[in-house]
Backbone as CSV, one residue per row, in Angstrom:
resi,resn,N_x,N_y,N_z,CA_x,CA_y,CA_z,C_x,C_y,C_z
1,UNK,-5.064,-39.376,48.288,-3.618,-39.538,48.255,-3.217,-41.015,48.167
2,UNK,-4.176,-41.865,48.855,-3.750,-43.471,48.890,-3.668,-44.007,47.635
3,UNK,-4.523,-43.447,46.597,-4.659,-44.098,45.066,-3.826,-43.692,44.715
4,UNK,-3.114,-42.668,44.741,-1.665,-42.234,44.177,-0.854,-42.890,44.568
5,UNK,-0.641,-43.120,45.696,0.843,-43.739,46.269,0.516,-45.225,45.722
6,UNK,-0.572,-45.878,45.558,-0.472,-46.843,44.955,-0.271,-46.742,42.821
7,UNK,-0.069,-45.805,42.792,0.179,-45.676,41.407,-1.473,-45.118,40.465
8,UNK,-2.241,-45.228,40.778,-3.343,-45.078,40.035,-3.320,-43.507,39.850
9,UNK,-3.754,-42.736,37.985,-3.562,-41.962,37.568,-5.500,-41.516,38.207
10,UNK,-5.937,-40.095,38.395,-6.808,-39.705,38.783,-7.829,-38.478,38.168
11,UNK,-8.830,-39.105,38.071,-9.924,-37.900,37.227,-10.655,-37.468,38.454
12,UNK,-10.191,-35.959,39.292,-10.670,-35.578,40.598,-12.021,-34.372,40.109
13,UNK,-13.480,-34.384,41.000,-14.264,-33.384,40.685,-14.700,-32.936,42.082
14,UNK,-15.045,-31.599,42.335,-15.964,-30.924,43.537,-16.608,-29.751,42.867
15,UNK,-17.070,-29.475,43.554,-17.641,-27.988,42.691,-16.641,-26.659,43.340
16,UNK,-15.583,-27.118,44.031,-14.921,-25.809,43.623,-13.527,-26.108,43.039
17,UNK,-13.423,-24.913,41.755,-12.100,-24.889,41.263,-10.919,-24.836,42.017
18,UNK,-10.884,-23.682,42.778,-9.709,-23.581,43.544,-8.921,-24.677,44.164
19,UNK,-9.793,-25.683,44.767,-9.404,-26.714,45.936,-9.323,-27.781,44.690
20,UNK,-9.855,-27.665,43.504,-9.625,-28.914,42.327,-7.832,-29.146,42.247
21,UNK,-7.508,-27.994,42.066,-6.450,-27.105,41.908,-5.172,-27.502,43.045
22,UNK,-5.605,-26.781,43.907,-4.509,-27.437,44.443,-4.545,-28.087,45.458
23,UNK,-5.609,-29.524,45.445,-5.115,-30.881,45.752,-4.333,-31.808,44.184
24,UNK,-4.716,-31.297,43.365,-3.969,-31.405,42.085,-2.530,-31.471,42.145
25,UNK,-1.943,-30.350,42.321,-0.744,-29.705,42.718,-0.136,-30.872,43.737
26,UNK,-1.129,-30.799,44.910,-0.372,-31.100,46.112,-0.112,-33.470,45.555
27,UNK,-1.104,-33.554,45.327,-0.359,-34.919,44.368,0.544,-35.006,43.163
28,UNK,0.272,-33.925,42.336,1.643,-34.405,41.572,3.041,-33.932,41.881
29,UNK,3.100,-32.826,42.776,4.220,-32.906,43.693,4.783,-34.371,44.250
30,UNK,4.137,-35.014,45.006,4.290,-35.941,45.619,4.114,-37.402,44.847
31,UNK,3.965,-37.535,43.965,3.699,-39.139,43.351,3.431,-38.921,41.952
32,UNK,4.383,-39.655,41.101,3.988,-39.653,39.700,2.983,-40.641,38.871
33,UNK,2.002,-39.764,39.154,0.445,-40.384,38.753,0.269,-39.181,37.611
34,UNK,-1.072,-39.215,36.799,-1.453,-38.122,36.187,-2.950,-37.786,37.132
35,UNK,-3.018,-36.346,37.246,-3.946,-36.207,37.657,-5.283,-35.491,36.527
36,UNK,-6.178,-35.318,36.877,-7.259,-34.555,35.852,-8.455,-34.051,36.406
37,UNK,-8.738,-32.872,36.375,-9.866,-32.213,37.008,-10.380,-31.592,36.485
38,UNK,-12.119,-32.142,36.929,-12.972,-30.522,36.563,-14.001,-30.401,37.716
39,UNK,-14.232,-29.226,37.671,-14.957,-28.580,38.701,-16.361,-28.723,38.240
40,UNK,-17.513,-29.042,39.074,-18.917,-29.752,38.846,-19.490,-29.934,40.047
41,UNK,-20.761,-29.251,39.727,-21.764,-29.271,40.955,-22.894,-30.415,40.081
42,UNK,-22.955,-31.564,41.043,-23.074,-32.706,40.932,-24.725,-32.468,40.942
43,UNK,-25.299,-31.846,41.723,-26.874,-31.676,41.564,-27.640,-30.443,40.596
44,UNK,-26.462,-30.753,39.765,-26.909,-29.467,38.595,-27.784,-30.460,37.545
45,UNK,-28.817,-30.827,36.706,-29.389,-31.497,35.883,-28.447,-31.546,34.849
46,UNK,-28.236,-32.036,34.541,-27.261,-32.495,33.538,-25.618,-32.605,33.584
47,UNK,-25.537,-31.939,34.810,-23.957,-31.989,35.385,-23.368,-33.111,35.320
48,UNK,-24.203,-34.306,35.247,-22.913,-35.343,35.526,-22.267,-36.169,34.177
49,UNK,-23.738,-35.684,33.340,-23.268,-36.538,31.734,-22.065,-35.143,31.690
50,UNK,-21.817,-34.398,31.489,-21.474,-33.669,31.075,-20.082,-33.600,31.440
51,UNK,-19.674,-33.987,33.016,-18.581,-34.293,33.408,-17.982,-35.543,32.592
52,UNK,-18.822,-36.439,32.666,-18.148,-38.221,31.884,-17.815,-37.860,30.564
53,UNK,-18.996,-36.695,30.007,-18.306,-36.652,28.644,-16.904,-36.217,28.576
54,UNK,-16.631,-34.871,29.359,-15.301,-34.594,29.565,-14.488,-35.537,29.440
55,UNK,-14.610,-36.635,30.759,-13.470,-37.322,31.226,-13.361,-38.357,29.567
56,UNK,-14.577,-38.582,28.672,-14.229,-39.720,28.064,-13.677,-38.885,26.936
57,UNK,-13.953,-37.772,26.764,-13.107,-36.970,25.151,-11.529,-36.940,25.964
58,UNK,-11.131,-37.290,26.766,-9.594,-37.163,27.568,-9.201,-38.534,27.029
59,UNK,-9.963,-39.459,26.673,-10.001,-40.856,26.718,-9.499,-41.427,28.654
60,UNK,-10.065,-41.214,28.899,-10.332,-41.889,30.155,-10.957,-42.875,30.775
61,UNK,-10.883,-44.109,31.202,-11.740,-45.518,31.305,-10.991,-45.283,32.726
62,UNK,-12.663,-45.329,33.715,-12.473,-45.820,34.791,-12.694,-46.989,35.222
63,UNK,-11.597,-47.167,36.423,-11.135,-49.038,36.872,-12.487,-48.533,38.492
64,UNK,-12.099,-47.514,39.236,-12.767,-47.401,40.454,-13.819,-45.977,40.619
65,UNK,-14.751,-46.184,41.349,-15.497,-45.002,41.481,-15.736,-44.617,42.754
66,UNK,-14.941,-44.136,43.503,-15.173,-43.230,45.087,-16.172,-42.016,45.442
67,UNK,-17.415,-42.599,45.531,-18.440,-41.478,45.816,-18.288,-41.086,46.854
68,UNK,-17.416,-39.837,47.223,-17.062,-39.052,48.715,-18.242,-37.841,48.694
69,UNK,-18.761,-37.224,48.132,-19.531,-36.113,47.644,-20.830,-36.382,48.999
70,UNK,-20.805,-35.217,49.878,-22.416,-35.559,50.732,-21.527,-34.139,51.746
71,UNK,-22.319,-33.951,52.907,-22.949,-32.769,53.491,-23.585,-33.427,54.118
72,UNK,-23.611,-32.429,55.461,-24.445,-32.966,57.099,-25.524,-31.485,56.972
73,UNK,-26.223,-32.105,58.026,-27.459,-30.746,58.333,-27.853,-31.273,59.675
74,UNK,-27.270,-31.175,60.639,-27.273,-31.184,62.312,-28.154,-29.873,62.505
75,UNK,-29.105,-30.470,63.739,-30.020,-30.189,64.085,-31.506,-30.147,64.166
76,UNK,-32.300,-29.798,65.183,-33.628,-30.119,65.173,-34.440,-29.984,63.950
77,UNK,-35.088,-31.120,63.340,-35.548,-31.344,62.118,-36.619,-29.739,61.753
78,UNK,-37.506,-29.657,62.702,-38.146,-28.261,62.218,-37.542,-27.045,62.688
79,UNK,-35.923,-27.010,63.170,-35.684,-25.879,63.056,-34.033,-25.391,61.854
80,UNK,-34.565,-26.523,60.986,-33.514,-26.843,60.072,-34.564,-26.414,58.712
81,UNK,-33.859,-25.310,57.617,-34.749,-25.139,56.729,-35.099,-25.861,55.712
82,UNK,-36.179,-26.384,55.189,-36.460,-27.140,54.048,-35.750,-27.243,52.848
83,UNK,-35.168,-26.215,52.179,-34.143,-26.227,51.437,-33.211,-26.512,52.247
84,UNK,-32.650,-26.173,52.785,-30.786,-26.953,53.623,-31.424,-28.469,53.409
85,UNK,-32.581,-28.714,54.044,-32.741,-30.352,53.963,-32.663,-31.230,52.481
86,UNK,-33.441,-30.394,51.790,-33.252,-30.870,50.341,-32.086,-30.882,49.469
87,UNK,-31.198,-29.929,49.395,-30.204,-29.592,49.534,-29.142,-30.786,49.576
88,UNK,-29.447,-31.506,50.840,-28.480,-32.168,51.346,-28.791,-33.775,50.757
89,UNK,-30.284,-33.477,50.631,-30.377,-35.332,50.184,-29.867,-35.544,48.823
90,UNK,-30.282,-34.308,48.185,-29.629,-33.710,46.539,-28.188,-34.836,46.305
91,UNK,-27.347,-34.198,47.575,-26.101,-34.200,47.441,-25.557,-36.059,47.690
92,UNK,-26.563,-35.740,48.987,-26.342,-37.435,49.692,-26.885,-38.503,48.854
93,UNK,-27.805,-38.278,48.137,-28.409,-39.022,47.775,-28.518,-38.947,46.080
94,UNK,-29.231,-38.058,45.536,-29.755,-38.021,44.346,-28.229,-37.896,43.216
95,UNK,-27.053,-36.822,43.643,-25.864,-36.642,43.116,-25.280,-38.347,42.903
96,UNK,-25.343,-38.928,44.091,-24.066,-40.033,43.763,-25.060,-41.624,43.328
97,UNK,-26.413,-41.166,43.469,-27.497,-42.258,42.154,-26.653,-42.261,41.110
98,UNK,-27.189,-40.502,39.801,-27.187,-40.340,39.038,-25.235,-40.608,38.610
99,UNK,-24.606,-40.062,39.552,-22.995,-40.062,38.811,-22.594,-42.254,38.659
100,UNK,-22.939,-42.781,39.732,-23.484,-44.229,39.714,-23.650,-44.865,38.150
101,UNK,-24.640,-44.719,37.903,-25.731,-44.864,37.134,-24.849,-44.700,36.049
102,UNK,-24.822,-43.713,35.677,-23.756,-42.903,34.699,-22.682,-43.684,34.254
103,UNK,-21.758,-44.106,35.427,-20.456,-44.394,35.147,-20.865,-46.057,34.924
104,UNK,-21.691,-46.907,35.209,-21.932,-47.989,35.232,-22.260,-48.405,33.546
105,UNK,-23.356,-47.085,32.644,-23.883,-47.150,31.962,-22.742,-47.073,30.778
106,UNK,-22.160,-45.914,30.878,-20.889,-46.357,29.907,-19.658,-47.079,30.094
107,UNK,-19.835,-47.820,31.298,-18.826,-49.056,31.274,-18.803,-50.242,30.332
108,UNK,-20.649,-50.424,30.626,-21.127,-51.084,29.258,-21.209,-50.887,28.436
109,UNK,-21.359,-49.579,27.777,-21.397,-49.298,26.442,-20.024,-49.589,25.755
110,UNK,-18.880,-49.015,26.846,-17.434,-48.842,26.195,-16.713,-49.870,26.144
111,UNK,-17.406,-51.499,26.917,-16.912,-52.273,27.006,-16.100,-53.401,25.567
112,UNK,-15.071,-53.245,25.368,-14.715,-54.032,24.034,-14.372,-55.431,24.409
113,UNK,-14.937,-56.385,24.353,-14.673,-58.064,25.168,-15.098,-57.987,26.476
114,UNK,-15.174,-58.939,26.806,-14.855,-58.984,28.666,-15.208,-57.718,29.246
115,UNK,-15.647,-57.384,30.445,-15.707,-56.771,31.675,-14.493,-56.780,31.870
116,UNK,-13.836,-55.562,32.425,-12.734,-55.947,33.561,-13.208,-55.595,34.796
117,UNK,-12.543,-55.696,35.514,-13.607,-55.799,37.255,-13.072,-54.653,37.520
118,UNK,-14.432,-53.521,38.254,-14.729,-52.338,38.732,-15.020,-52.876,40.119
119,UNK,-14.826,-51.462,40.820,-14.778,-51.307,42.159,-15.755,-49.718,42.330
120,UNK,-16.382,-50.131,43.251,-17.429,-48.795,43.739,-17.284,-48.053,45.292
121,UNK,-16.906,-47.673,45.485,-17.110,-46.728,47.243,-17.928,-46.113,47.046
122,UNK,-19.001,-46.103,48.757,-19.659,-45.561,48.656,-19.612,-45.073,50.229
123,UNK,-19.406,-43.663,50.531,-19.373,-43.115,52.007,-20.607,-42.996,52.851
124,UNK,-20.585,-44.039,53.399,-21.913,-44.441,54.450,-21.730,-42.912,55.595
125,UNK,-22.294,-43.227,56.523,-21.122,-43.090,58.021,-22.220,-44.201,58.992
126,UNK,-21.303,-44.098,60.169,-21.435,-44.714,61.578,-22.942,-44.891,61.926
127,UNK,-23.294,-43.036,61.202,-25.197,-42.871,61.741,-25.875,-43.612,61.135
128,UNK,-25.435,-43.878,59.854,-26.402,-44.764,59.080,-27.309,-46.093,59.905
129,UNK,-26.569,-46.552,61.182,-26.592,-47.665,61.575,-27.688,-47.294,62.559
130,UNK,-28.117,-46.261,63.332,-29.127,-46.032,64.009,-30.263,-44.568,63.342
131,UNK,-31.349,-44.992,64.705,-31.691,-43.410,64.177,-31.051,-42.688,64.704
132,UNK,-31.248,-41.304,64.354,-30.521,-40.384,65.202,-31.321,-39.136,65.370
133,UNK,-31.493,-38.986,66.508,-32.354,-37.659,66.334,-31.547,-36.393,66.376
134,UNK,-32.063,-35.478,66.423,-31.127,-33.987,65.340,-30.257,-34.504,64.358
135,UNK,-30.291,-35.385,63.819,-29.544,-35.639,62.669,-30.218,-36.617,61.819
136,UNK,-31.776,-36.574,62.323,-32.360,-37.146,61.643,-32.258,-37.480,60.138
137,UNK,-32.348,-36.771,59.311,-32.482,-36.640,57.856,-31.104,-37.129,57.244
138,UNK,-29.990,-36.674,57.812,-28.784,-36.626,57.379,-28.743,-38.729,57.658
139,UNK,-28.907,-38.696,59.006,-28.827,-40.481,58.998,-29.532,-41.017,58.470
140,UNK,-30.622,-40.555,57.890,-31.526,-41.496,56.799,-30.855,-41.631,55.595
141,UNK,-30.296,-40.251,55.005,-29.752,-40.300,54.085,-28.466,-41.337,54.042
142,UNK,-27.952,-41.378,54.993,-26.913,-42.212,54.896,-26.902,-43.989,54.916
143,UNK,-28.004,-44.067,55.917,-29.017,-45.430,55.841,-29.255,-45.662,54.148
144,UNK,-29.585,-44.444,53.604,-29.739,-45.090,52.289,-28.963,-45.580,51.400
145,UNK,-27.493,-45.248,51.340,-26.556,-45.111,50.669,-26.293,-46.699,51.513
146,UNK,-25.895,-46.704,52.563,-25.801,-48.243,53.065,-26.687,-49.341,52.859
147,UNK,-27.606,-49.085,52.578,-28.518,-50.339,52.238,-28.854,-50.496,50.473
148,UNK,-28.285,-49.501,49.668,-28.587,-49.453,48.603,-26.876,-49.796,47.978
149,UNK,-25.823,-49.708,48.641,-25.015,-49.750,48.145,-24.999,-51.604,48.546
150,UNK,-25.174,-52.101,49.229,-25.085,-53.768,49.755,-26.283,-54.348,48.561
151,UNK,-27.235,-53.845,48.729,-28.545,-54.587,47.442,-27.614,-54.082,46.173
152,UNK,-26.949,-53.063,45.778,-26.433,-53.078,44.604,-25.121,-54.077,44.566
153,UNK,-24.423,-53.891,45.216,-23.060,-55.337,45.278,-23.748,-56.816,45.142
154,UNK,-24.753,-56.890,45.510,-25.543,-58.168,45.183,-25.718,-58.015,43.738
155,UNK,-26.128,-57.474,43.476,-26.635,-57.445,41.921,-26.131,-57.082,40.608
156,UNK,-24.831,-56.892,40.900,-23.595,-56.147,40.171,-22.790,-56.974,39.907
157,UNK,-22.739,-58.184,41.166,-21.597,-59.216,41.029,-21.212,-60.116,40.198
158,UNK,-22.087,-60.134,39.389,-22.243,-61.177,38.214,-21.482,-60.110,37.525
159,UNK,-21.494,-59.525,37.356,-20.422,-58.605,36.181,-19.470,-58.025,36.492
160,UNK,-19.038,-58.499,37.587,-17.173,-58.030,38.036,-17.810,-57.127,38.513
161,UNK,-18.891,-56.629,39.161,-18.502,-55.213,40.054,-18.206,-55.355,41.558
162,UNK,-17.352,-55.097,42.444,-17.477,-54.840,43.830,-18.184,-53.366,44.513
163,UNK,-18.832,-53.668,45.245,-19.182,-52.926,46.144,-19.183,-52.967,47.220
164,UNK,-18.454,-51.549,47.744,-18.277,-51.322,49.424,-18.488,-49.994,50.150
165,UNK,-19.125,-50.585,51.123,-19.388,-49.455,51.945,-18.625,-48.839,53.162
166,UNK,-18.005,-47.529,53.592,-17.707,-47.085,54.156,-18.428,-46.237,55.323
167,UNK,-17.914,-46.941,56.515,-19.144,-46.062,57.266,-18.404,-45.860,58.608
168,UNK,-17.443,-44.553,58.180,-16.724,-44.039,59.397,-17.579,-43.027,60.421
169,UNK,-16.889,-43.316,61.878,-17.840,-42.365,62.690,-17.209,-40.743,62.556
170,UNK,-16.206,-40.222,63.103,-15.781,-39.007,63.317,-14.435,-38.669,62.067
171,UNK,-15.017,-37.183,61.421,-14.179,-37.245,60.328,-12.964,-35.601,60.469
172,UNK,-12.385,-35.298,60.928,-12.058,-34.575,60.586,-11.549,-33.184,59.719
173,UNK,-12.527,-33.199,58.939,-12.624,-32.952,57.664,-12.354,-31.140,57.471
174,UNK,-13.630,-30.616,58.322,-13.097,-29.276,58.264,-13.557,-29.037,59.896
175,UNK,-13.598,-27.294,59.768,-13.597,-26.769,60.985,-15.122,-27.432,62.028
176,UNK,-16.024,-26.668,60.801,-17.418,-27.000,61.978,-17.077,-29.190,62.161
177,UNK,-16.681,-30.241,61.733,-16.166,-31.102,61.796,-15.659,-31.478,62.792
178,UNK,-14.593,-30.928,63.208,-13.897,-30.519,64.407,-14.222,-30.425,65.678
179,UNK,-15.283,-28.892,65.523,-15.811,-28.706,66.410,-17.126,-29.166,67.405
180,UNK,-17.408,-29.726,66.313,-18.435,-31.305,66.397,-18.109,-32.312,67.135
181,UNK,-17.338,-32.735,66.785,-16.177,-33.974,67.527,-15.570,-33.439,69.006
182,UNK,-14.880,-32.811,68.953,-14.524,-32.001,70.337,-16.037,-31.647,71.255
183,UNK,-16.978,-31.283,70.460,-17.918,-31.215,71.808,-18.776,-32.485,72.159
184,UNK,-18.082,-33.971,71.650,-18.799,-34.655,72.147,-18.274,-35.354,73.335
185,UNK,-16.914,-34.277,73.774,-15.875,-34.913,74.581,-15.105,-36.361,73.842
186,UNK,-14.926,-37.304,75.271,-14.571,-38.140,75.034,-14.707,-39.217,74.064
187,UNK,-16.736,-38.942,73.795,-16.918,-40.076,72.341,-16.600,-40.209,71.515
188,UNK,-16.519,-38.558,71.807,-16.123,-37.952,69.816,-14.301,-38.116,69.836
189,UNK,-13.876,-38.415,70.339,-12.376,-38.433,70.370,-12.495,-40.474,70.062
190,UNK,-12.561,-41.132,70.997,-12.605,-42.572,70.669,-13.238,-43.100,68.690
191,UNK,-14.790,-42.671,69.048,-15.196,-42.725,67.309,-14.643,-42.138,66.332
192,UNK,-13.646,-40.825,66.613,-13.069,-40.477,65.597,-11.333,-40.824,64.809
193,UNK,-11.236,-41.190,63.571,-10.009,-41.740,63.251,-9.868,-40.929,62.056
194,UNK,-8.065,-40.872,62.143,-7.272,-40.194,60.933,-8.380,-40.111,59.631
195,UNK,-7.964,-39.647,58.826,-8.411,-39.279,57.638,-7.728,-40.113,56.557
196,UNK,-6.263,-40.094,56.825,-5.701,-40.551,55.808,-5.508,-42.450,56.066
197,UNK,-5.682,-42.730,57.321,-5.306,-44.098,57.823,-6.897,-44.782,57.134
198,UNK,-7.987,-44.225,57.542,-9.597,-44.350,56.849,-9.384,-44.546,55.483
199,UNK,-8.290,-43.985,54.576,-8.446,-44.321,53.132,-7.592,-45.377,52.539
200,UNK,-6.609,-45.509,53.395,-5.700,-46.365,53.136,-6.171,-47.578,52.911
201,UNK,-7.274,-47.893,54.424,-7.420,-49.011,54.796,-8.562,-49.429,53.993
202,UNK,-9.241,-48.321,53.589,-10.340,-48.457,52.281,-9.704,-49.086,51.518
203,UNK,-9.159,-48.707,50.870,-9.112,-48.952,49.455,-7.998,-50.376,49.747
204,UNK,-7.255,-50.804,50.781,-7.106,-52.151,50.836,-8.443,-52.852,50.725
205,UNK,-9.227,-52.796,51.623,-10.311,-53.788,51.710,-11.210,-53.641,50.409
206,UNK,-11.282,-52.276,49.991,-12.093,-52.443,48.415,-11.155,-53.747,47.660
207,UNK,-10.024,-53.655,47.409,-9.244,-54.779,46.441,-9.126,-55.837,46.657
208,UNK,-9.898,-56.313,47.777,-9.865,-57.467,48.771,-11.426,-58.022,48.519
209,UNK,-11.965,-56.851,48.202,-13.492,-57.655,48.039,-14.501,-57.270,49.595
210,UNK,-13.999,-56.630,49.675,-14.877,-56.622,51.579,-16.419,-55.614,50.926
211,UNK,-17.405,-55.721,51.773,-18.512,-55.152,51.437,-18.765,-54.119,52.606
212,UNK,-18.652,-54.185,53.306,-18.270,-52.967,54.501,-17.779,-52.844,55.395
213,UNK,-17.198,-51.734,55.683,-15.979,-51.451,56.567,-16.539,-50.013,57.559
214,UNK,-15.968,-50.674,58.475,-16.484,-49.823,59.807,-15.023,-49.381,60.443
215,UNK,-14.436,-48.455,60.325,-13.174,-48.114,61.328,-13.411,-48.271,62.278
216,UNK,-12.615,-48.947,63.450,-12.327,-48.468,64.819,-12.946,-49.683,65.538
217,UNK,-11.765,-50.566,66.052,-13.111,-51.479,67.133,-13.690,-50.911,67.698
218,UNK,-13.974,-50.003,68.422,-15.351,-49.592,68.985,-16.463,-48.910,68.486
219,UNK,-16.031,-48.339,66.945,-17.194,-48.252,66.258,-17.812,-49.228,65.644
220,UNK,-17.085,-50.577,65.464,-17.593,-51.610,65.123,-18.454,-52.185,66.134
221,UNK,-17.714,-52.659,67.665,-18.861,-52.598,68.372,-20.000,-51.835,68.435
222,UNK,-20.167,-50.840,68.246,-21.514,-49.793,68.275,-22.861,-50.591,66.948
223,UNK,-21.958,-51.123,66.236,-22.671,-51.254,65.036,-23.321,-52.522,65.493
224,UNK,-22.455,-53.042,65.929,-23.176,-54.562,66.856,-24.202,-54.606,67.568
225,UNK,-23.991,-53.760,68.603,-25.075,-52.912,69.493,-26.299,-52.867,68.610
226,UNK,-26.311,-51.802,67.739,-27.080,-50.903,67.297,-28.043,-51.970,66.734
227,UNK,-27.681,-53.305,66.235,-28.460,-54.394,65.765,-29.315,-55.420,66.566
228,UNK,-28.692,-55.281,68.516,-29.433,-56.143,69.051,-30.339,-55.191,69.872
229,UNK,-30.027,-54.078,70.332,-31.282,-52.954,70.860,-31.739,-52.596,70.299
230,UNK,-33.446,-52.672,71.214,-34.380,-51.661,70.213,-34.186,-50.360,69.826
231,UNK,-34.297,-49.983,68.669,-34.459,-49.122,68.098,-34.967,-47.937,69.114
232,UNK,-35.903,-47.681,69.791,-36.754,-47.073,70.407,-35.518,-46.498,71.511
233,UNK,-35.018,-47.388,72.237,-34.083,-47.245,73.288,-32.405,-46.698,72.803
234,UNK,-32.243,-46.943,71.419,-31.316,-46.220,70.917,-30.866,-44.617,70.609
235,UNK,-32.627,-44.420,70.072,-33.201,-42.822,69.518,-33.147,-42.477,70.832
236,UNK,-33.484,-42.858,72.130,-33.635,-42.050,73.245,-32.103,-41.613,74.109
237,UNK,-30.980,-43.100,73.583,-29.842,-42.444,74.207,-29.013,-41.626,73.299
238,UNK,-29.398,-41.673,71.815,-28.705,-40.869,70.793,-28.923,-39.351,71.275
239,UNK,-30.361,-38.985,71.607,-30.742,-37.932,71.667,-30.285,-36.895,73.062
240,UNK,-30.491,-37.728,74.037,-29.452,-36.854,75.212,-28.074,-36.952,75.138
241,UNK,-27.435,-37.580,74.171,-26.012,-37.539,73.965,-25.699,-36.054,72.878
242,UNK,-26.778,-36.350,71.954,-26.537,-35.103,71.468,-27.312,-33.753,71.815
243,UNK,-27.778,-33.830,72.692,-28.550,-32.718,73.190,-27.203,-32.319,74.382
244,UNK,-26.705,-32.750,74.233,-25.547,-32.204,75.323,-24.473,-31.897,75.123
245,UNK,-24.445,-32.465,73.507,-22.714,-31.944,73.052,-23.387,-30.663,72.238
246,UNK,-24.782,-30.467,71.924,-25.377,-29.584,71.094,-25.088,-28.450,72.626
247,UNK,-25.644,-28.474,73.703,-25.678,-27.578,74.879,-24.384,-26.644,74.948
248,UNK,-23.422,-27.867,74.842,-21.944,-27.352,75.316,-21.279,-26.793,73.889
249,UNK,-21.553,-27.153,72.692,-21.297,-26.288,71.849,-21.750,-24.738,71.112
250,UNK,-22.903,-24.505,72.238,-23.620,-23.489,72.164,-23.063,-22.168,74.015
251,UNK,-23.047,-23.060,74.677,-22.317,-22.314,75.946,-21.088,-23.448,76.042
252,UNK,-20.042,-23.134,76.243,-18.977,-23.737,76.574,-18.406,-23.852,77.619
253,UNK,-18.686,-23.098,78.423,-18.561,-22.649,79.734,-19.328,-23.435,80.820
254,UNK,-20.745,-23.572,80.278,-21.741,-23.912,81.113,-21.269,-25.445,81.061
């Protein structure tokens, strides 16, 4: 919604139609932008040329690229199934390489003179910054996207690209989301911030040039933390923190 209210016209994708649809609706109600959608499952082999081709027979030249696209898989690593795990790095990982890659590749191709300067998001989160146990895989994945999105802003910069990373703790997003956050009590209430205040403030600091952004002074402190303790002593308080919001979201009572 923030790229709209700032005027920018929008080429939106998820893999479901319906919700393409009417968040569609629900912006051009509200702000005269153009919007444009197609529906695309991003870890399909060939899904993503296939989307750009779309967007470029529209004649469409993108200025920014917001990789929001990823999926969690909470819980104990061997009692989490191998596909859900793969699944998820697919999404976290391998989907927003290739759409990357993609959009970078015909920037150059389509380029007539000059570069004009591009902007990249890339949705870290908070976990990225430690290990985490039962969420092992999911925070690696996200570790990756954070350390690959900072080595790529290094190396991009020579050609007008910015890159930034986003690495919010608590998202509100949907139900199991929610209910996540609420059972971590009080943490999960402090680490967690608006949805819409998180994008706003994005996409200021993307136009500003910032390379990563952490909502929330106290998730920023955490991140501070997370850099001068060992590692070892982190995984051990991550893990009874979530072994207890995991407890109480399983008995509620107890």
């Amino acid at each position: 919604m923030d790229c709209a209210r700032r005027g920018y016209n929008l080429f939106l994708t998820d893999i479901s139609a319906p919700s393409l649809q009417a968040i569609s609706l629900g912006i051009t109600r509200g702000y005269d932008v153009n919007v444009q959608i197609m529906a695309c499952d991003l870890t399909v082999p060939g899904s993503v040329r296939t989307l750009l081709d779309n967007a470029q027979a529209r004649g469409i030249a993108f200025d920014m690229l917001l990789n929001v696209a990823g999926v969690d898989c909470e819980g104990a690593f061997t009692q989490c199934g191998a596909h859900e795990l793969n699944s998820m790095i697919d999404i976290n990982i391998g989907a927003t390489i290739n759409l990357t890659h993609e959009v970078l590749e015909r920037r150059t191709q389509c380029a007539k003179g000059a570069l004009k300067p591009f902007y990249i998001v890339f949705v870290s989160s908070l976990a990225s910054l430690y290990p985490m146990p039962l969420k092992a895989a999911y925070a690696a994945s996200k570790r990756f996207l954070y350390d690959f999105a900072y080595a790529l802003g290094s190396e991009l910069k020579p050609q007008g690209v910015n890159v930034t990373t986003l690495c919010p703790g608590g998202l509100q997003t949907n139900e199991e989301s929610i209910a996540g956050i609420a059972a971590q009590g009080l943490w999960g209430e402090l680490t967690t911030s608006p949805v819409e205040t998180i994008a706003r403030r994005t996409i200021s600091k993307v136009l500003r040039g910032r390379r990563t952004y952490i909502p929330g002074a106290l998730n920023s402190a955490f991140g501070v933390v997370g850099k001068l303790l060992p590692r070892a002593l982190i995984a051990g308080v991550i893990d009874r923190r979530w072994q207890k919001a995991r407890a109480l979201r399983t008995d509620p009572a107890g």
